[in-house]
Each structure stands twice: as structure tokens, then as C-alpha cells.
C-alpha positions as CSV (number, residue, x, y, z in Angstrom):
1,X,0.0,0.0,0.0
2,X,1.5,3.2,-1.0
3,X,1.1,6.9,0.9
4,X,1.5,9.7,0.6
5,X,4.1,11.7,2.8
6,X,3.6,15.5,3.1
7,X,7.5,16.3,4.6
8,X,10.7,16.2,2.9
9,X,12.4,14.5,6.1
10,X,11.2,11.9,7.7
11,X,12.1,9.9,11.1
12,X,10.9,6.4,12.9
13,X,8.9,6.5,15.9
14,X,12.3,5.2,17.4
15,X,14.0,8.0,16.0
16,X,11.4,10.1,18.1
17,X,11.9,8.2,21.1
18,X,15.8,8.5,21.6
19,X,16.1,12.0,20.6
20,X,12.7,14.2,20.0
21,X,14.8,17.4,19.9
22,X,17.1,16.2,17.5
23,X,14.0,14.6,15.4
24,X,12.4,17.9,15.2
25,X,15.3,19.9,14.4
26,X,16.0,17.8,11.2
27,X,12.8,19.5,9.4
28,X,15.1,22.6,9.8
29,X,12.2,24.1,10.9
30,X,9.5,22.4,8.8
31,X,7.3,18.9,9.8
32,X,8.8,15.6,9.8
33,X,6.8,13.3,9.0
34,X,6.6,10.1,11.4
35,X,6.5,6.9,10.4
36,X,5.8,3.5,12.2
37,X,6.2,0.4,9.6
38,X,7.0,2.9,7.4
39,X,3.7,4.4,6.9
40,X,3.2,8.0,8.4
41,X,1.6,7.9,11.6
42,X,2.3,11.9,12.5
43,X,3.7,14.5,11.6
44,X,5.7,16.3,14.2
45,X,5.4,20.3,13.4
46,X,7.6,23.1,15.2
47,X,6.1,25.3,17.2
48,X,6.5,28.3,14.5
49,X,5.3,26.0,12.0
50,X,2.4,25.6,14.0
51,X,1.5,29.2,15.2
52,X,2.0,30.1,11.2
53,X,-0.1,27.4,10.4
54,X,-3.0,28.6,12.7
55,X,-2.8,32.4,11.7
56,X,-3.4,31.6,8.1
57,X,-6.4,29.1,9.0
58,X,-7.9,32.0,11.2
59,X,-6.9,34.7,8.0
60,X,-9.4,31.8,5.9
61,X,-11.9,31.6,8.2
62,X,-12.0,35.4,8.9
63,X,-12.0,35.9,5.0
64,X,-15.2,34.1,4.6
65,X,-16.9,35.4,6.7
66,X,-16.1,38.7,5.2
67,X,-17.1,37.5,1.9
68,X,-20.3,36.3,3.1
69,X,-21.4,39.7,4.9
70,X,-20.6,40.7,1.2
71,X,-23.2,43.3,-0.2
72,X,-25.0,43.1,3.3
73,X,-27.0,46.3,4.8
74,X,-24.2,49.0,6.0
75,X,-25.3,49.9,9.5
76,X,-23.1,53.4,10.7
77,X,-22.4,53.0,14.4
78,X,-21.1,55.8,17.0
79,X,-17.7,54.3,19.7
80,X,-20.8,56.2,22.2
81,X,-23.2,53.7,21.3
82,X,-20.7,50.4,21.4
């Protein structure tokens, strides 16, 4: 059975075991992907990775919104009456 493996590096979940620092650093800052029988079980994502990650699926989110309050009613409102 073939997969597919979203990270250029990839490391066993023994790998992960005896060094986890060392496992993540190897991405260089980007996921490694985590295998167990060779099939990818994980993927192990630095923290910066992460947070980046989660600001652009907020920016999506937030940008959909916007697009469906698109040609919506514009109601003016006062700071005073907030």
C-alpha cells in the first residue's frame, strides 16, 4: 500500500523516542513526518510551523466570513453607542 508523505524528512517512531529534539530539528524548521512500519503515523510540526499554520487558517476563516457579509446592509455606528 503506497502513501502519501507530506515532509521532505522523515524519522521512525524510534528515532522520536531516543532524541525528539534532534527529530524535530532535522525538518530545519518544517514537519517531519513520522513513520511507524514505514507508513506515516504523525507529523511532528515546530512550534512556528504551527502558530504560522493557525494564523493563516484564522486569516481563511476570517475571510469568509467577510465574503459572506458581502453586499450586506451597511449599519453606521457611534464608539458612544458600542
Amino acid at each position: 500500500m503506497s502513501n502519501v508523505i507530506l515532509a521532505e524528512t522523515t524519522a521512525s517512531v524510534s528515532e522520536l523516542k531516543k532524541n525528539p529534539m534532534g527529530t524535530v530539528a532535522a525538518g530545519e524548521g518544517f514537519p517531519v513526518a513520522i513513520l511507524n512500519r514505514n507508513a506515516p503515523a504523525f507529523y511532528c510540526v515546530p512550534a512556528k510551523a504551527y502558530e504560522a499554520l493557525m494564523d493563516k487558517l484564522e486569516d481563511l476563516e476570517l475571510n469568509a466570513i467577510a465574503d459572506s457579509r458581502k453586499g450586506q446592509k451597511v449599519i453606521k455606528v457611534g464608539l458612544d453607542e458600542l
